[in-house]
N, CA, C and O of each residue as an XYZ file, in Angstrom:
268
protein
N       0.844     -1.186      0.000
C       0.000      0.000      0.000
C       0.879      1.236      0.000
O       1.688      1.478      0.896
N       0.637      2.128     -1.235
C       1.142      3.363     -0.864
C       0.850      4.298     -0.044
O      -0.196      3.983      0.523
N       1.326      5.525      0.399
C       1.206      6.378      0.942
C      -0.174      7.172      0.544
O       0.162      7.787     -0.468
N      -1.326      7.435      0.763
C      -2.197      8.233      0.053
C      -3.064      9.293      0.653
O      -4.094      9.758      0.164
N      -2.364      9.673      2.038
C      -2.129     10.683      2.503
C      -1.492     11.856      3.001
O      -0.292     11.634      2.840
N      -1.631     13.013      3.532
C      -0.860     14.442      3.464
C      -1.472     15.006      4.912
O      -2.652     14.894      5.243
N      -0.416     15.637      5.706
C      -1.179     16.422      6.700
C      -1.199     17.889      5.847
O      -0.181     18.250      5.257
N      -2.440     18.707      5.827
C      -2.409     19.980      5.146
C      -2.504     20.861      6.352
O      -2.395     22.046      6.035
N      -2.671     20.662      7.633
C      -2.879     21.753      8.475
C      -2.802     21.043      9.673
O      -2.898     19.819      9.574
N      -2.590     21.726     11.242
C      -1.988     20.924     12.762
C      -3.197     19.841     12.784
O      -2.888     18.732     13.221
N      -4.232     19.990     12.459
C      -5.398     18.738     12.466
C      -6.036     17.994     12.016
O      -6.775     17.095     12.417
N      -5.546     18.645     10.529
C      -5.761     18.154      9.337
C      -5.409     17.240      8.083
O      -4.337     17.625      7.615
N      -5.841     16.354      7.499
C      -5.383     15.434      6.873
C      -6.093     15.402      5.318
O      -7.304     15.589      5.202
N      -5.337     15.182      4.297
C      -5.880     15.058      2.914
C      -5.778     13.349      2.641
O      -4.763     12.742      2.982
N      -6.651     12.822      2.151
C      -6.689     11.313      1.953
C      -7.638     10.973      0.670
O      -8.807     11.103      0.307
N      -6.165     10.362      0.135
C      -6.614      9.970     -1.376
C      -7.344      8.781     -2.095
O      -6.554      7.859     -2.297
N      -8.542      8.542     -2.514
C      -8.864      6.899     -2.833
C      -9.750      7.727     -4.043
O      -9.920      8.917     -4.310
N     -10.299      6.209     -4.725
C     -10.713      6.256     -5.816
C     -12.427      6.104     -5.415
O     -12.928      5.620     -4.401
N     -13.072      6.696     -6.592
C     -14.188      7.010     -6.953
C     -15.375      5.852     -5.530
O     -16.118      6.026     -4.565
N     -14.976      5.100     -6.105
C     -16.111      3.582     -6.142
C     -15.701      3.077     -4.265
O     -16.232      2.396     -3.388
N     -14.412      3.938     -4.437
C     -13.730      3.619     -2.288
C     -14.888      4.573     -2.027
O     -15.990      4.027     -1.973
N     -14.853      5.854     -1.860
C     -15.179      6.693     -1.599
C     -16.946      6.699     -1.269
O     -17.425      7.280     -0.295
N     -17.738      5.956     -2.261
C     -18.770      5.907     -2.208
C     -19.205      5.242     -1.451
O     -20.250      5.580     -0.896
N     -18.425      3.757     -1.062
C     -18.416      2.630     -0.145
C     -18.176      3.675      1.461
O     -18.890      3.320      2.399
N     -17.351      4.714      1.682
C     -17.063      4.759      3.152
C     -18.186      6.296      3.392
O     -19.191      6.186      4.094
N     -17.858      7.528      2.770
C     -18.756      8.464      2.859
C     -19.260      8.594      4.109
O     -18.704      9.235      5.001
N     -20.296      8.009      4.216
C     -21.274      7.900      5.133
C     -20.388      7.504      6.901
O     -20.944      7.701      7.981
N     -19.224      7.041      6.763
C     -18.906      6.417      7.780
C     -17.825      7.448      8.721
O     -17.354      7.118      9.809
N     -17.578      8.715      8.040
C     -16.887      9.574      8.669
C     -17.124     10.367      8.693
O     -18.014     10.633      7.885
N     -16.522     11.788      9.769
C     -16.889     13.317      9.385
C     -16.165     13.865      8.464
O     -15.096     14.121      9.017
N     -16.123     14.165      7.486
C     -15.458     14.783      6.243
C     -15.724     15.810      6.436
O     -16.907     16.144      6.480
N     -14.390     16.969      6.682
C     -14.509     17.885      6.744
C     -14.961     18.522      5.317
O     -15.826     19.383      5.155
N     -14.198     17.916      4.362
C     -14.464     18.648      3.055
C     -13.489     17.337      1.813
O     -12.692     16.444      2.101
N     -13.954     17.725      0.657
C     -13.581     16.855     -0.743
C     -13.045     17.366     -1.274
O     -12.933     18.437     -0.677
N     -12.199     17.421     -2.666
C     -12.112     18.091     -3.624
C     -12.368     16.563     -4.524
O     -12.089     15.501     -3.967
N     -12.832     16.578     -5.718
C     -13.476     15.482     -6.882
C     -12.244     15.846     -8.172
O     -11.819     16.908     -8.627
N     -11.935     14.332     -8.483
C     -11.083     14.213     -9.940
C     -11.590     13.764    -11.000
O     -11.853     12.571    -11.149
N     -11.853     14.927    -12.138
C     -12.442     14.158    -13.001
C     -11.601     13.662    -14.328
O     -10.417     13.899    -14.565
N     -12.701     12.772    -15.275
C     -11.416     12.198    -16.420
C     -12.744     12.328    -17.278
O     -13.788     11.732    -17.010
N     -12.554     13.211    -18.370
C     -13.627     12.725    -19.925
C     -15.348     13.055    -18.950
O     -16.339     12.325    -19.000
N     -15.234     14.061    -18.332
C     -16.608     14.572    -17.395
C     -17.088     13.537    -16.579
O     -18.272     13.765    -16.328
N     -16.437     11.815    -15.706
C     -16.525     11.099    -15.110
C     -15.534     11.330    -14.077
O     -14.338     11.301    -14.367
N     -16.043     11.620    -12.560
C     -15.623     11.504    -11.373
C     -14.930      9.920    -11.473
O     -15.339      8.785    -11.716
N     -13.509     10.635    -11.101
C     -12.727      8.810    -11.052
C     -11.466      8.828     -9.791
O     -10.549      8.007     -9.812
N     -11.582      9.803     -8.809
C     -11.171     10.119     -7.579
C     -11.600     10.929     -6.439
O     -12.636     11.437     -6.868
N     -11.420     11.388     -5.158
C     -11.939     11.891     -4.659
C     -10.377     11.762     -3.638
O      -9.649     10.788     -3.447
N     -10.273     13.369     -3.066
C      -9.288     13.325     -1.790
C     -10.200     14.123     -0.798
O     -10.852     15.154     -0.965
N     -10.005     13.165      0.484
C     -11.135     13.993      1.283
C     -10.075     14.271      2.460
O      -9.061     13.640      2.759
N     -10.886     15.915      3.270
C     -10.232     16.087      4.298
C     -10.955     15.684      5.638
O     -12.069     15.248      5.930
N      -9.946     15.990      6.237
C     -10.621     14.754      7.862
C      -9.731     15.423      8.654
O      -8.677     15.875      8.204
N     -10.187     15.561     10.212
C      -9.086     15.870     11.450
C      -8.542     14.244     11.589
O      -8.928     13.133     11.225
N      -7.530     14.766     12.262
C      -6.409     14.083     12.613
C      -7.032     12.634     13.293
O      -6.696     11.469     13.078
N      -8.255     13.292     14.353
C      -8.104     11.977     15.153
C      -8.981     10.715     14.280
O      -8.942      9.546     14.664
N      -9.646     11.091     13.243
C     -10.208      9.581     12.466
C      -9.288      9.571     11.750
O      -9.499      8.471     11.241
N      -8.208      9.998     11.178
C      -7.226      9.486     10.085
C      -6.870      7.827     10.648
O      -6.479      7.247      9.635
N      -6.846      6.899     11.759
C      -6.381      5.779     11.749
C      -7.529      5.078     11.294
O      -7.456      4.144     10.495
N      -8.797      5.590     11.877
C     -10.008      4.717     11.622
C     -10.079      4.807      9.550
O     -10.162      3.796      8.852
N     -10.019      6.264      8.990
C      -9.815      5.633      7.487
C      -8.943      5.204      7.119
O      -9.252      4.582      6.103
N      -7.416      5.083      7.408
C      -6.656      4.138      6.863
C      -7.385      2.861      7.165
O      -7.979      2.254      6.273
N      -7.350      2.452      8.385
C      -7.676      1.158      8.427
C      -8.892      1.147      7.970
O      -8.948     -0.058      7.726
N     -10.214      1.666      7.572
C     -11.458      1.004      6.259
C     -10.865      0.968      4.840
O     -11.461      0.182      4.104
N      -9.678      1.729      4.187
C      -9.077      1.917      3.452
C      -8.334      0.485      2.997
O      -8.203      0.273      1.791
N      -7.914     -0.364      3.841
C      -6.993     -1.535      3.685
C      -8.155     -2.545      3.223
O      -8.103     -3.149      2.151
N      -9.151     -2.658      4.094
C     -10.310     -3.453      3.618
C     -10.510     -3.464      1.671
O     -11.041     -4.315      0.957
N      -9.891     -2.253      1.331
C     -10.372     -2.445     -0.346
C      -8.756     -2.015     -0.462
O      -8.790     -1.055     -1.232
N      -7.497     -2.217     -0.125
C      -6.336     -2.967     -0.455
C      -6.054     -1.127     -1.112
O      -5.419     -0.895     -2.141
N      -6.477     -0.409     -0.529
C      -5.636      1.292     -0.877
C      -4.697      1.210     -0.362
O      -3.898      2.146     -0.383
């Protein structure tokens, strides 16, 4: 597994997965905020931001689909 996160600020975390991850967890965290990647006008990434203290809880739902 690569690296597919960034701290952007003291509490803050950027975390990178693909489209179809993203739709699967959503619901399961507080997301502070998204930014969306698109390809040919199809959403085919998503990096979402999150405080610090769930960053272990999404890595680890993250491994479940092998990010």
């Amino acid at each position: 597994m690569e690296k597919n996160y960034w701290q952007i600020d003291d509490n803050l975390y950027k975390v990178h997965m693909s489209s179809d991850v993203y739709m699967e967890i959503k619901e399961d965290f507080s997301i502070v905020d998204i930014c969306k990647y698109f390809k040919k006008g199809e959403i085919f990434a998503y990096d979402i931001m999150i405080k610090e203290d769930e960053l272990q809880k999404v890595l680890k739902r993250l491994k479940e689909f092998d990010c």
